[in-house]
C-alpha positions as a printed NumPy array, in Angstrom:
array([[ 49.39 ,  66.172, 103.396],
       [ 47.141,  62.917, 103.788],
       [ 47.21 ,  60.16 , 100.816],
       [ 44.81 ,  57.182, 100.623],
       [ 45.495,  54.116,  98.599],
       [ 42.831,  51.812,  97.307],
       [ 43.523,  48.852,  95.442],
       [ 41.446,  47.048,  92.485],
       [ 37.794,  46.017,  93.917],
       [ 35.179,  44.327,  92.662],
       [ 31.659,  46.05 ,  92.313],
       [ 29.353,  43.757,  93.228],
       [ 29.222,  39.625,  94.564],
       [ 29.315,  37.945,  90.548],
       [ 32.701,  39.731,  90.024],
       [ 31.861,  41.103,  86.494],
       [ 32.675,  45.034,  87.081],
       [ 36.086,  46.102,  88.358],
       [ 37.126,  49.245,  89.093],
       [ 41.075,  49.938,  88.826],
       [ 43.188,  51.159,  92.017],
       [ 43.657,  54.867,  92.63 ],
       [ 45.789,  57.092,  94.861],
       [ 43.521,  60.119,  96.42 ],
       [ 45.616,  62.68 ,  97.834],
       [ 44.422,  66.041, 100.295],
       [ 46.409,  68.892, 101.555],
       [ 46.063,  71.502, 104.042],
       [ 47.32 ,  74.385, 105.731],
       [ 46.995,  76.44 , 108.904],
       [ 47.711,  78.74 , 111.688],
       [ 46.975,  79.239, 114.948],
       [ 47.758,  82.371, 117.127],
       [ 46.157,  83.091, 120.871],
       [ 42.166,  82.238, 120.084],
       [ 42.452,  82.623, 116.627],
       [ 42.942,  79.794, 114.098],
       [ 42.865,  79.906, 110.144],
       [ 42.834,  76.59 , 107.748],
       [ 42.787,  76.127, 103.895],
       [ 42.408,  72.824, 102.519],
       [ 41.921,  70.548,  99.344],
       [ 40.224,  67.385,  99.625],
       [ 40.687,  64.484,  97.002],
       [ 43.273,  66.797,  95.385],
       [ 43.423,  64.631,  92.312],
       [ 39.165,  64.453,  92.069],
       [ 39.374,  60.778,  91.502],
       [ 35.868,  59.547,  92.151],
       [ 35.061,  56.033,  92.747],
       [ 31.75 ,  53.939,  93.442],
       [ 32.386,  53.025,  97.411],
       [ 29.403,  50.035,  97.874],
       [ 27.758,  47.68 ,  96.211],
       [ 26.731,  48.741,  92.514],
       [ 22.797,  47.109,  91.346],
       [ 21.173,  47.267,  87.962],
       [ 18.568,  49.335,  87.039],
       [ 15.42 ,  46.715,  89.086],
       [ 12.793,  49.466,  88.034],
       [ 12.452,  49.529,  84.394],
       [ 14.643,  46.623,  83.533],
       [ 18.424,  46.097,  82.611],
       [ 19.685,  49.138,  81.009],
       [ 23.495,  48.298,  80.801],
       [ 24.378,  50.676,  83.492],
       [ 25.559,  49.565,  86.953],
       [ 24.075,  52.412,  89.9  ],
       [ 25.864,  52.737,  93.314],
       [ 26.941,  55.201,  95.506],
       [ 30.135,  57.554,  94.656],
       [ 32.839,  59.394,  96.504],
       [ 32.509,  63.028,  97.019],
       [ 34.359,  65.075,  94.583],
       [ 37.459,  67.999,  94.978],
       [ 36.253,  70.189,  97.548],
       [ 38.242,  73.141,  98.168],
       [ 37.486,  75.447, 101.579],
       [ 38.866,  77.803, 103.884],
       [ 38.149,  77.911, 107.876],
       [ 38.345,  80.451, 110.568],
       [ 38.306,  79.812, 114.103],
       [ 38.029,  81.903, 117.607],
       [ 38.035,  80.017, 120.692],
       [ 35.977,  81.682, 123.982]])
């Protein structure tokens, strides 16, 4: 189980968007026997998505109300097999 905790932050350097604090949580599970290894995890368990830079307004075809900046990957869910030589 891995938790990370991020607290209030502002979006950009004039301080007028916020985005609140969130809790993003992942599990996983595995096994390992001789070369083999098996693994099943869940990444941001709770699919909380936040912007994680700087946000900008829309320069190209003037302000548009929205704020653009990069965001967090979503839930990802996988499974993994290894075999070591």
């Amino acid at each position: 189980m891995e938790s990370q905790f991020t607290g209030s932050s502002a979006l950009d350097e004039r301080n007028r968007a916020f985005q609140p604090a969130v809790a993003v949580l992942g599990v996983q599970l595995g096994y390992e026997r001789g070369p083999w290894s098996t693994r099943v995890f869940v990444q941001n368990l709770t699919d909380k998505r936040r912007i994680n830079g700087l946000i900008f307004d829309n320069l190209a075809f003037g302000r548009d109300g929205y704020y653009y900046g990069p965001v967090d990957s979503p839930r990802i869910v996988g499974a993994e097999v290894g075999y070591r030589f």
